[in-house]
N, C-alpha and C positions, 0 to 999 in steps of 0.2 A: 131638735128640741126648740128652736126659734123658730116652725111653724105656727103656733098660738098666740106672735108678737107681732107686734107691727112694731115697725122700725124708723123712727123719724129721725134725719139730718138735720143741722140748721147753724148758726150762729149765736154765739150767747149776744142778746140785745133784739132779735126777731123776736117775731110773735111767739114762737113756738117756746120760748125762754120760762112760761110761766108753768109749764110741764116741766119744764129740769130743773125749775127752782123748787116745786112744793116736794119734791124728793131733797129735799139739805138735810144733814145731818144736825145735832143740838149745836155742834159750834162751826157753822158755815165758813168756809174760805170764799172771798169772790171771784168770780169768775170774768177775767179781765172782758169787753166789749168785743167781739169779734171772734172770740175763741170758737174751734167746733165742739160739738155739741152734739150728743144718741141720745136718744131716750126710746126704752119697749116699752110700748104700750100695752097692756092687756084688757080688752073688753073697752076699748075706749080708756080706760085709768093709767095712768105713768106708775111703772114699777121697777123701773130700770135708766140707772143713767150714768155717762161719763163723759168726760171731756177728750178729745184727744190733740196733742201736739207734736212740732218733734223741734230736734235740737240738732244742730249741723256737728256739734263737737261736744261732746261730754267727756270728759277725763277719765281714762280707764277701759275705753270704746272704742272702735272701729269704724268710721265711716257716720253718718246720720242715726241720727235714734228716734224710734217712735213713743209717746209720751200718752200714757191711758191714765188720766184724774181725774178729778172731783166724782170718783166711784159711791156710787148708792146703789142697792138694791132691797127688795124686799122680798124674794125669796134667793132661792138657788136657780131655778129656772130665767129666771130673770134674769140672773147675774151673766148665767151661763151666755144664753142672750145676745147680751150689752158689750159682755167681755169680747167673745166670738164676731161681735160684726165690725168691733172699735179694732181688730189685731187685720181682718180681713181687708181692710176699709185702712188701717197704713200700710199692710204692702201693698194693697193695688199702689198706694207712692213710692214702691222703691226700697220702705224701709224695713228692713228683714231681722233689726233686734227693736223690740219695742219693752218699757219696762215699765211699772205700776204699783202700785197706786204712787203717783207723782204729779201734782200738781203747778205744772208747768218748769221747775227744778227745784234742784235742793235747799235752795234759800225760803220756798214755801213748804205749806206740808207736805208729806212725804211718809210711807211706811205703813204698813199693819201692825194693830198692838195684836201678838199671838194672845191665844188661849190661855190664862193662866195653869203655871205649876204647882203645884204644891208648896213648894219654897216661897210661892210670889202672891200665899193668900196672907190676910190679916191685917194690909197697913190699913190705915183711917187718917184719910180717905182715900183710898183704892186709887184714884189717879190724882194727878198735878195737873196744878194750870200751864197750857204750852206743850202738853201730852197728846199724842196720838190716842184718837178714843174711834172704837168702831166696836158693831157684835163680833162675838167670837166668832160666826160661822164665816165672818168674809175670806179667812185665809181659806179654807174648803171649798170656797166660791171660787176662788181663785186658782187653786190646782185643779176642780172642776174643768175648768176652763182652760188647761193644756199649759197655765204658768207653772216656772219652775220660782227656787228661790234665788234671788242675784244675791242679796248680801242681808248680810242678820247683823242685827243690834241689840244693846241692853240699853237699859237704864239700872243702876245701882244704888242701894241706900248706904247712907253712914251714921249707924244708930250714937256713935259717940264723936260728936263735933266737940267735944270738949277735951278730949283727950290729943295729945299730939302723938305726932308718928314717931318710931321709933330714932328714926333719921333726921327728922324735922331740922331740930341746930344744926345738924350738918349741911343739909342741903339751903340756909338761910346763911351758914358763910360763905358757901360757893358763889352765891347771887352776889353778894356783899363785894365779896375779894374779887372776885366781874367786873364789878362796875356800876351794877343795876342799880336802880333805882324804883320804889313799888309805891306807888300812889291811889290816895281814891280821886274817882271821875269830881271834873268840877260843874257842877250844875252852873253856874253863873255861865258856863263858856258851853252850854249844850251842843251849838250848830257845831263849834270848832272841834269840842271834842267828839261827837258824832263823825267830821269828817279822818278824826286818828281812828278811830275802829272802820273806818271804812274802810281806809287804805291797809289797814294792817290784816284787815278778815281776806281780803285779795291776795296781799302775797303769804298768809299762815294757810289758806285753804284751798292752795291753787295745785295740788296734789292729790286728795280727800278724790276717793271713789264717787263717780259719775256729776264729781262737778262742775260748771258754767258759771263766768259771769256773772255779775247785778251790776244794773247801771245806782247810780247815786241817788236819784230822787227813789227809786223803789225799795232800798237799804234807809233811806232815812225815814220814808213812809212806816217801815217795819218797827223800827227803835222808836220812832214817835208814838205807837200805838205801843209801847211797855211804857213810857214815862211816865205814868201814873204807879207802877211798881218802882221805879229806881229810889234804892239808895246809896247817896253816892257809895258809902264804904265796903256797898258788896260790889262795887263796881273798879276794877283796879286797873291801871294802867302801868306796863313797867318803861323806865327809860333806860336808854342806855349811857355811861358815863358823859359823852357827848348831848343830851338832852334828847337823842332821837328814841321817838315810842315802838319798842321790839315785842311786845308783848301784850293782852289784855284777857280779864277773865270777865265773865257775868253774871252774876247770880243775884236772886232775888228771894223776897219772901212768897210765900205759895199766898194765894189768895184762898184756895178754897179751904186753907188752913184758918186762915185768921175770920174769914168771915162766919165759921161756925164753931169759933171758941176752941176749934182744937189746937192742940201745942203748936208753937211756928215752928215749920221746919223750910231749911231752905234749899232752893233749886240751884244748879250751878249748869246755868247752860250756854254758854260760851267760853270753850277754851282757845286761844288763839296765840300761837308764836311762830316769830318772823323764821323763816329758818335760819338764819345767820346767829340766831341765839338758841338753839336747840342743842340737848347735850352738856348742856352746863348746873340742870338742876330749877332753871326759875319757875320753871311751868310747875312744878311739882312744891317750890317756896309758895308762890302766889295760891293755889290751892288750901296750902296751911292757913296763910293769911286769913282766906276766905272762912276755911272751918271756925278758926278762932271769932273770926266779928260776928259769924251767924252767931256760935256760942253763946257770945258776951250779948244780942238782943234776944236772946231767952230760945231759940231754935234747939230742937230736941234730935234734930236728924237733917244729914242736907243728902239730898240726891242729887249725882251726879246723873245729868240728864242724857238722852240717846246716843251712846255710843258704838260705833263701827267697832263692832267682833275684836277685830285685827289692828285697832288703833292704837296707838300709846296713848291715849285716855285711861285705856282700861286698867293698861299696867299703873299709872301714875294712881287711878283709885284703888286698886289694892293693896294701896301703900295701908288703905286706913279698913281695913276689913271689911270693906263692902260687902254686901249681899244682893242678889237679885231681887229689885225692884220687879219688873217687867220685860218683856223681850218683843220682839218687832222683826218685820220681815220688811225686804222690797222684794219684788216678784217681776220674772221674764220670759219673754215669748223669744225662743228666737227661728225662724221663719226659712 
C-alpha cells in the first residue's frame, strides 16, 4: 500500500519541517526542535505525518517503548502509510511495543476522540476546550494499520451541578474529622503555588497507566498557558492538619462556552491526591466543592474531563449521575 508514497525522514527544525507542519491539525501541539519526524508524500504533496519517540520507562510497560505522535493524515492510505513506516522504523531500534497517538507523553496530548454514540449526540458544543479533537475516521486508520487498543477513556457530563450527592455531608465530615483543610488557589502567590501542584501531580500520578515524568519548566510552561482561564475558586488545594498540600483539583470555565453565548458549563480536569490521603473521602468532598462554585457562577453542566476506564475517577463521578460525554482510545503495536 506505501508503494504510491514517498517516505521522508528528518527532524522537526530541518528543512523538511515545512511538510509536516502544513499537515497540523485546527489546534496544533508543537513539536519540540529535534524530534523525528515521517511524512508520505503523494505526487509531490504531504499527506501523511507523525512524530516518532520512545521512552526508557513508562509505568505499566516493560522495557523501552516506542512513541508514534503528532499523527495527521488525509486519507486512509496515507495513514496506513505513515503508520506502517513510523512502527517499522522503531523496531529496527529495539522497540517491540510502541503506542499512539502520543505525543511525546501523558502530560501532552494523547488519545483518539472515538466515533460518536448515540448517547454522546446533542451537547452544544459537541466538544470542550483541552479536548481531544480528530476525524472520526482516525481510530479506522489506526486498526487499518495492525493497532490494537491499549486503554480507553471517557469523559462524563454532570447535567445537574446544582444538586448535591446523595452522600455529600457525609463525605465533607470525613475530610473535616481528617484534618483536611480545602482552599482556593492564591493567585498573588502563582510561581509558589504552581510549584504545590507540581509536587503533588508527581507523587498522585506516579501510578496512572503509561506514565513518565515532567521536568518543572515544562509543567509550568503547561499551567501558564491556562492562566488566562483560572479562577482561583475552581482551583482548590487541600491541606492536611499540618499545613502540608495532599490534594488539588482543576477546573475551569469552557471557553468555547462563553465565547458564543452558550450556558457556562464547567471542565473539571485535574484530579489529584497524594496517596497517603486516599480512602478517606476528600477527593470526592473537593469534587462537590467544585460542582457547587461552577453552580453558584451560573454553570449548567460540569464535565469531568478524560478519564482512564478503570480509574477511581470514574467511580467518584458517578457519585453525581454522569452521563457519557465522549470516549477515546490509545492504540498499540506490539512487535
Amino acid at each position: 500500500m506505501s508503494a504510491a508514497f514517498d517516505l521522508r525522514r528528518f527532524r522537526h527544525g530541518e528543512t523538511d519541517s515545512a511538510a509536516f507542519d502544513v499537515l497540523a491539525g485546527p489546534v496544533p501541539e508543537p513539536v519540540p526542535a529535534g524530534t523525528d519526524c515521517l511524512v508520505a508524500e503523494r505526487a509531490g504533496a504531504p499527506v501523511g505525518r507523525c512524530s516518532l519517540q520512545a521512552a526508557q520507562s513508562l509505568h505499566g510497560t516493560e522495557g523501552p517503548t516506542g512513541m508514534i505522535g503528532h499523527f495527521e493524515a488525509r486519507d486512509l492510505e496515507a495513514a496506513v502509510a505513515v503508520l506502517e513506516a513510523a512502527v517499522a522504523d522503531l523496531g529496527e531500534r529495539g522497540l517491540r511495543h510502541v503506542l499512539g497517538p502520543i505525543n511525546g507523553s501523558t502530560w501532552a496530548r494523547y488519545r483518539l476522540a472515538l466515533p460518536r454514540e448515540a448517547e454522546e449526540q446533542g451537547f452544544d458544543p459537541p466538544v470542550f476546550a483541552g479536548e481531544p479533537t480528530n476525524p472520526d475516521a482516525y481510530p479506522a486508520y489506526f486498526t487499518a494499520a495492525g493497532a490494537a487498543i491499549a486503554a480507553r477513556y471517557e469523559s462524563r457530563i454532570d447535567a445537574t451541578p446544582g444538586e448535591p450527592a446523595d452522600d455529600a455531608d457525609a463525605l465533607a465530615a470525613r475530610a473535616r474529622d481528617a484534618g483536611f483543610r480545602v482552599r482556593p488557589l492564591e493567585l498573588a502567590r502563582f510561581e509558589a503555588e504552581l510549584t504545590t501542584l507540581y509536587e503533588l501531580s508527581l507523587a498522585s500520578f506516579a501510578g496512572n497507566l503509561f506514565y513518565s515524568p515532567i521536568g518543572w519548566l515544562a509543567f509550568r510552561e503547561q499551567y501558564e498557558r491556562l492562566r488566562g482561564l483560572l479562577d482561583p475558586e475552581l482551583v482548590l488545594i487541600a491541606e492536611a492538619g499540618d499545613g502540608a498540600p495532599v490534594a488539588f483539583q482543576f477546573a475551569y470555565v469552557d471557553p468555547m462556552c462563553t465565547a458564543t453565548g452558550r450556558p457556562p458549563r464547567a471542565i473539571v480536569k485535574t484530579v489529584a491526591t497524594a496517596p497517603a490521603a486516599r480512602g478517606m473521602g476528600l477527593a470526592g468532598h473537593m469534587l462537590d466543592l467544585l460542582r457547587e462554585r461552577a453552580a453558584a457562577r451560573g454553570a449548567t453542566s460540569v464535565i469531568h474531563a478524560l478519564m482512564h476506564v478503570a480509574n477511581f475517577s470514574m467511580k467518584m463521578s458517578s457519585r453525581h449521575r454522569t452521563r457519557v460525554f465522549r470516549r477515546y482510545a490509545l492504540y498499540e503495536w506490539r512487535q
